[in-house]
C-alpha positions in Angstrom: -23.8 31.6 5.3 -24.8 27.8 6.5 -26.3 26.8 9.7 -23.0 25.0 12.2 -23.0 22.4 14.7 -21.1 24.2 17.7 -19.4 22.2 20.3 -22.1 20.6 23.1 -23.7 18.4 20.3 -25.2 15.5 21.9 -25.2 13.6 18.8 -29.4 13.4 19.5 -30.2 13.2 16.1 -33.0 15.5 16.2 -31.8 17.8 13.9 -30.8 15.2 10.8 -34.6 14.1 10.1 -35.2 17.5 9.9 -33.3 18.7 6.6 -35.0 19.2 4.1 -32.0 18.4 1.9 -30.3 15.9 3.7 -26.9 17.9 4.7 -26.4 16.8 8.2 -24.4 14.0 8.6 -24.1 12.1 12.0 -20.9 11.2 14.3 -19.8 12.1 17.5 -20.4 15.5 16.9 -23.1 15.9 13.3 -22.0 17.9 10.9 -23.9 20.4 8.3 -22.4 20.4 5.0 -22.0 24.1 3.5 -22.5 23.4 0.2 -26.2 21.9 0.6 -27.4 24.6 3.7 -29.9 26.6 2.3 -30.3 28.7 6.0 -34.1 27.4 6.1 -33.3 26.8 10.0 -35.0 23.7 10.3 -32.3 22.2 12.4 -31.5 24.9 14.7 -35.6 25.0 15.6 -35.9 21.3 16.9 -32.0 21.0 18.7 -32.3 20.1 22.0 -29.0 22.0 23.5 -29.6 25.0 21.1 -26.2 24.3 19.5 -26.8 24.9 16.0 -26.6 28.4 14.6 -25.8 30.7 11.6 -21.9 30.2 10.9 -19.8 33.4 11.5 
């Protein structure tokens, strides 16, 4: 199960320097890629609007 970018992204880009392997990808709304998540949390710890969780 990866981490998500919910809706009320900011498009900061606090959470993309953060990865440790480089699977957030910016745009309006940044995305986490599924494939490279490995959970470590990273993200969710430094976003702003607390909009990143585990995915469902």
């Amino acid at each position: 199960m990866a981490y998500v970018i919910n809706e009320g992204c900011v498009a900061c880009g606090s959470c993309q320097p953060e990865c440790p392997v480089e699977a957030i990808t910016a745009g309006d709304i940044y995305k986490i890629n599924p494939d490279l998540c490995t959970e470590c949390g990273a993200c969710a710890d430094v976003c702003p609007t607390g909009v990143i969780s585990l995915a469902k």
